[in-house]
N, C-alpha and C positions, 0 to 999 in steps of 0.2 A: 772577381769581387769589385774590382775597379768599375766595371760596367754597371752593375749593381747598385753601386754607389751616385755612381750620378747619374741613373732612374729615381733612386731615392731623394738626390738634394732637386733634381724637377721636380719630385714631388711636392714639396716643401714648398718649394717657390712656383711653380705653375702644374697643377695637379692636371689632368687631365677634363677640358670643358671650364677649366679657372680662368678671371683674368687673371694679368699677374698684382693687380692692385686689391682683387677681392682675394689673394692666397695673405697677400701681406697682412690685410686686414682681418682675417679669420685665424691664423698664428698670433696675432696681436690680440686678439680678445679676451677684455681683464678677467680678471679668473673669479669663480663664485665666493671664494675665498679669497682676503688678501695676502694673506701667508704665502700662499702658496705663485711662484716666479710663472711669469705667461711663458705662455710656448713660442712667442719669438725669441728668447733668450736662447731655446733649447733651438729652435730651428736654423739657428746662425752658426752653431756648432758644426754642422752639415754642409755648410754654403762655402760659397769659393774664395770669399774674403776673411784671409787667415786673420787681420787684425780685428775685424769684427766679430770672429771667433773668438779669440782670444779675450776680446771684453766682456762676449756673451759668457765666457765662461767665469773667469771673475767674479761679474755679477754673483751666478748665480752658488760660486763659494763663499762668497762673502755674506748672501743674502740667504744660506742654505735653509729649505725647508725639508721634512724629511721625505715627505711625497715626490721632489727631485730626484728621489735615487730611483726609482721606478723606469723611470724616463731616462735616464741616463745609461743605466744598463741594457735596457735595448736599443740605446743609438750603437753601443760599443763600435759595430761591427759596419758604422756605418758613414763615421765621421772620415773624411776625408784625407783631411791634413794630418801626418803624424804625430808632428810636433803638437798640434792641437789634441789628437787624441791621445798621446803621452801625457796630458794635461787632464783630459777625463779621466784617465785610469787610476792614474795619482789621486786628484779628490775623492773616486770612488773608494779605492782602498785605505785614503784616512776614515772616510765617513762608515766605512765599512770593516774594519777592519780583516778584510781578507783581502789576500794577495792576486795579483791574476798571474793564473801559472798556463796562459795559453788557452783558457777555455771560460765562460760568463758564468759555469755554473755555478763554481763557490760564489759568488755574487748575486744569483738568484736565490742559491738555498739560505743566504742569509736575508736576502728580503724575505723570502717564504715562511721565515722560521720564526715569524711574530705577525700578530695585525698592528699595519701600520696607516699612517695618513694616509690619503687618496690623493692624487691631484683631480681637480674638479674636472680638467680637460682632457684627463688621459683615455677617453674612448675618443675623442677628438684627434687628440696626438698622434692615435692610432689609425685613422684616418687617413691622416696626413703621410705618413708615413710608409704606407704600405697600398695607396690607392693606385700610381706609378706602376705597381708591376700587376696590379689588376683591380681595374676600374672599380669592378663591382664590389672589390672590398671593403668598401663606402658602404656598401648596403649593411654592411653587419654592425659599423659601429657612431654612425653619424644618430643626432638626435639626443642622442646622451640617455642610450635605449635602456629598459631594467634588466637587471641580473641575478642570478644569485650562486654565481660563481664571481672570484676575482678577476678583477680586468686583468692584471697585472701576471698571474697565471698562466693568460692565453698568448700563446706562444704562435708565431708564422711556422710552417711547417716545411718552408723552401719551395713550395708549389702555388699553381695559379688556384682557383676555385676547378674544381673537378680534376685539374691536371692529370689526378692519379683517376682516371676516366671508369664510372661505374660502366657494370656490363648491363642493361634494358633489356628485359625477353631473348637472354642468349642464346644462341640454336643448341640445341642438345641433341646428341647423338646415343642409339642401343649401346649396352655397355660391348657388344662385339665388334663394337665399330669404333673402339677406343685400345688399339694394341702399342701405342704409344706410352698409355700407363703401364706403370710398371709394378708388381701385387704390393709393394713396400711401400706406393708411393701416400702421399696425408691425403682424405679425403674429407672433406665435410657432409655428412651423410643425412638427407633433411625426407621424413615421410608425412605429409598430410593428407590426409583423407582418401591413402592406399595411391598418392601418387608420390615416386620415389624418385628422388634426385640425389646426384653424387655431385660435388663441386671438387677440384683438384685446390689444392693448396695452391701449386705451383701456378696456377692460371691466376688467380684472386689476387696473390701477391704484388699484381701489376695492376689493380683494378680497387679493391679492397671493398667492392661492396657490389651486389647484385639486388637486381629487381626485378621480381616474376612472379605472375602468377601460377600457381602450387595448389594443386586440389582445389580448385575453385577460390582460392582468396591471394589477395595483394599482400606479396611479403617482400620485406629486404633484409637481404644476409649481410650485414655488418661487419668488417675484417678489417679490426686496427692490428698490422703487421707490428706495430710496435712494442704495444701490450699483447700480444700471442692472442683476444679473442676476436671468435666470430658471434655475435648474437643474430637469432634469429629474429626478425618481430613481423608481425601482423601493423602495416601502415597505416590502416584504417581508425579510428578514434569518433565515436558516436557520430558515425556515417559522413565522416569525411576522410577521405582519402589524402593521406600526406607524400606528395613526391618530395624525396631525398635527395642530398647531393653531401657531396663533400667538401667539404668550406676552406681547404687550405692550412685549416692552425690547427690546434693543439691544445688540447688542457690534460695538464700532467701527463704528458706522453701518452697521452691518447688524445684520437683523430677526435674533432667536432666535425657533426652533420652541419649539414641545414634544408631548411625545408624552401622550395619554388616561393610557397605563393606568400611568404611575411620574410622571407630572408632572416628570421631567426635562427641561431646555433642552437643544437642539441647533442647533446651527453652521448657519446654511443654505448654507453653500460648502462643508464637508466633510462633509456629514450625517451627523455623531458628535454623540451627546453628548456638552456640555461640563461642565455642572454636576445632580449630582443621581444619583440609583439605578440608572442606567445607564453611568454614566461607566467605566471599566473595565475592559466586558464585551469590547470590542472587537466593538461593531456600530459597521456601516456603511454606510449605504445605498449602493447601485449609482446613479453617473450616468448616468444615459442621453443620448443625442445629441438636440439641437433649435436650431433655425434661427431666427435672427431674419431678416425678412423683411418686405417690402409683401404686400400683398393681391393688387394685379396679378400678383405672379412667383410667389408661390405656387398663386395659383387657374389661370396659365397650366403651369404646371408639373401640378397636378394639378386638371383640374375636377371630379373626384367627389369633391372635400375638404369636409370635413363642418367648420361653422365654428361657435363658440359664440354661442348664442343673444343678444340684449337682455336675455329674460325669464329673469334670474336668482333671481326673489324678492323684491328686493331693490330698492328705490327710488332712482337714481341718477343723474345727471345726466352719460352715457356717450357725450358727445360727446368729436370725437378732440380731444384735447389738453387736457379741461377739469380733469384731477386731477394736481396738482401740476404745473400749467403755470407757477407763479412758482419751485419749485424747478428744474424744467427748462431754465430761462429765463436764467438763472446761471451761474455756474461757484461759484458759491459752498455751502458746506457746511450743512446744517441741525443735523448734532451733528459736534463735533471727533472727531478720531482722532489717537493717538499723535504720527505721524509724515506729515507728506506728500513726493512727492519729484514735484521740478517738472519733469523731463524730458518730463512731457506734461500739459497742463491737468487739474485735477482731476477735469472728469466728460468727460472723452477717452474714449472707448468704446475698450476692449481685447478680443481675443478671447482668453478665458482655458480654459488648457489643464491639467488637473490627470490624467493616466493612471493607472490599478495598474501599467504596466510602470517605470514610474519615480518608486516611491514617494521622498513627499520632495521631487520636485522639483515645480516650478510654472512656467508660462511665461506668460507677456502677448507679443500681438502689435497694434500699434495697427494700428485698423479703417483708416485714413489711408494708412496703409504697404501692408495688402491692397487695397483699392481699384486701387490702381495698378498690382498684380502679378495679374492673374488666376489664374494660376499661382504657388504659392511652397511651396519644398520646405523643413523643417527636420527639427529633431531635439530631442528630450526622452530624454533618459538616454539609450540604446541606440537607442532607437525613431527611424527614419524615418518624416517623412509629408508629407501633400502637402496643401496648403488648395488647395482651387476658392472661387474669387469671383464670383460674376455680376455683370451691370448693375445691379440694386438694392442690392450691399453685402455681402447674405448671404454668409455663409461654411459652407464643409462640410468638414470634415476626415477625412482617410481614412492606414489605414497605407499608405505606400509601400512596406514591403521594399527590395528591391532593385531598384523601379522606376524611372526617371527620366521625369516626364512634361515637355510641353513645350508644350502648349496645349490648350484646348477652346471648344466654342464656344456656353459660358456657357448650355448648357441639359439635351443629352443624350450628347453624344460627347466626352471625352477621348481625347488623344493621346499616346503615349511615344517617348520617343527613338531606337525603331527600326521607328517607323511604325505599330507597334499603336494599334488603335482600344477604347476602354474605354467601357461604359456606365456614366454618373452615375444612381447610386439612391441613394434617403438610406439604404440601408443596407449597401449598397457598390459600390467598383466594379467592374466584370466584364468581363472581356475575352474577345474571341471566342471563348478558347480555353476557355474556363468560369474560367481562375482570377480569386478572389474578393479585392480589398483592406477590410477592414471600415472600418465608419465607427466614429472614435472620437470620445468625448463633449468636448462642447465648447461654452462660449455668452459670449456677449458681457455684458460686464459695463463700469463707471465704474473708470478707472483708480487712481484715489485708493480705493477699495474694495476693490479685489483687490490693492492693496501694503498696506493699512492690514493685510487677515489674512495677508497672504504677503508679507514686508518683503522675504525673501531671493528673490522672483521675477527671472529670466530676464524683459528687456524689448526686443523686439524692435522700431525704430521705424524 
């Protein structure tokens, strides 16, 4: 942390490509508002001169605005001097009434837990603050770019920009040329246009997000390890293609993208951007359908499944369970979020349902509840549809219409309620007669993650 720390107060005072006369004078810049304290007050907090801390702090108890607290809970971790930061945590917790009991979160979920002031410069602040341990993270918030997510929200995630390094067109190997899996192990199961991919859990964890092309189109698997999902999406958006990356932060415990060519952040559950030069345009990537799954029920289901390699590049220690086995091992949270609602443990696997037929709404179905229904029919806005379960868990969702099905036998035959027989494809189901139910998008995710971005979710338990 010590090292950390004073990358952080260079930052402040000589950012990378600053002089130290244009740092001083851009932390000094009067604020949009005058309420609200400049950010040299807050950057002297940081600096190696305890007595100038000491005033800066002062100042800005004396002078408290409430958009202060913003800024001050995330220097916590960053101010130098003890005695000076025994001095932060004090003002925080009069102005806040919570204790710090070793961790910022009770001090975020009470920022979280009302809309409050802004400070005008806190995409600035932010800047300033986090440019030091990678340059580029200037690109996401200099400008004073639009949003519509909270600044205050977006959290560092401990890593540089890509750190957690996406996998680009990874080699894939026949699934007989994968005996290092093991039948039990999590797969992500993806089929487009009869070409079939299996991703390992265990490989992703170290990567969190792939790019490849799949049946002829540009996709990226999305795997925020934090919230449990992976979304599939189609990158493309009226014929432009969006290269992804992983940006480093965090909004509510989940990973923000960002895209090469505007350095905007996006949402990885509604692949919108949230903040930055794209915010507005009204893109949005396409989800696409994918299965979480074993290895056994996949590779039985199709054995010309083509599975991702070992040989990623990349040096890794891709045994199953060895990345984030103490956060998985838990029910407990690595960063806060707003809100949690305990109707089901916080990393409860949900199958989360987001359609274009029913913009606006959101559904969660706990994995616990389908397990036990192989069959189970509901409803999102207008839309009927029907989950299949098999014996490993997987879930596949498909429109019903005006079907009522009533069983299958958990591999290639569905049944409806007047004796029609259906074939299970992952991209639909078909009945003798040729008519087609499509498969819609859908994947499992930590249920504390899918209500932290969708509070007003539909929970099905």
């Amino acid at each position: 942390m010590d090292d950390l720390r004073r990358r952080l107060i260079a930052a402040l005072w000589l950012p990378a490509g600053f002089s130290p006369t244009r740092v001083v004078a851009q932390a000094a810049r009067p604020p949009a508002r005058p309420s609200a304290l400049p950010l040299s007050d807050f950057a002297a907090l940081i600096a190696d001169d305890e007595t100038k801390a000491s005033a800066a702090l002062a100042r800005i108890g004396a002078q408290w605005h409430e958009s202060s607290a913003a800024l001050l809970i995330e220097m916590v971790h960053h101010v130098r001097s003890r005695r000076v930061l025994r001095g932060v945590m004090a003002l925080i917790e009069t102005r806040t009434g919570k204790a710090f009991d070793g961790s910022v979160d009770p001090w975020y979920e009470w920022l979280w837990s009302a809309e409050r002031p802004v400070h005008p410069e806190l995409a600035h602040f932010k800047t300033l603050l986090y440019a030091p341990i990678d340059s580029r993270f200037a690109e996401y918030f200099e400008g004073r770019p639009k949003t519509i997510i909270r600044l205050d929200e977006i959290r560092w995630g401990g890593v540089r920009r890509d750190g957690i390094p996406p996998l680009k067109n990874p080699a894939m190997v026949a699934a007989g040329q994968a005996p290092w899996l093991d039948g039990d192990d999590i797969v992500f199961g993806v089929a487009i246009n009869g070409d079939l991919r299996a991703y390992p859990k265990r490989i992703l964890a170290w990567h969190e997000m792939f790019k490849d092309r799949i049946g002829g189109r540009e996709l990226a698997g999305v795997y925020c390890t934090l919230c449990g999902a992976l979304v599939l999406y189609d990158v493309t958006v009226n014929g432009v293609q969006h290269e992804l990356g992983t940006s480093g932060f965090l909004y509510r415990s989940n990973k923000l993208m960002y895209d090469h060519a505007t350095k905007s952040l996006w949402s990885t559950l509604t692949g919108t951007p949230v903040v930055g030069a794209l915010v507005g345009k009204g893109i949005e990537l396409q989800p696409l359908y994918v299965v979480t799954t074993t290895w056994k029920e996949w590779r039985q289901r199709h054995p010309d499944t083509q599975v991702l390699s070992l040989d990623t590049g990349h040096r890794r220690d891709y045994s199953e369970g060895t990345a984030y086995r103490d956060y998985f091992a838990t029910d407990r949270l690595m960063f806060s979020v707003p809100a949690r609602d305990d109707r089901l443990p916080n990393k409860a696997e949900v199958l989360a349902l987001r359609v274009p037929h029913a913009p606006g709404e959101t559904l969660a179905i706990a994995a616990d509840f389908l397990a036990s229904r192989p069959v189970y029919q509901g409803r999102i806005g207008a839309l009927r549809f029907v989950v299949l379960t098999d014996g490993s868990g997987a879930n596949r969702v498909y429109e019903a219409v005006d079907v009522a099905f009533v069983g299958w036998d958990q591999m290639a035959t569905a049944r409806d309620d007047v004796g029609g027989n259906w074939t299970v494809g992952e991209a639909a189901l078909t009945s003798t007669t040729g008519k087609a139910l499509k498969r819609l998008p859908a994947h499992r995710a930590f249920w504390f993650g899918w209500h932290a971005a969708f509070p007003a979710t539909r929970l099905v338990k």
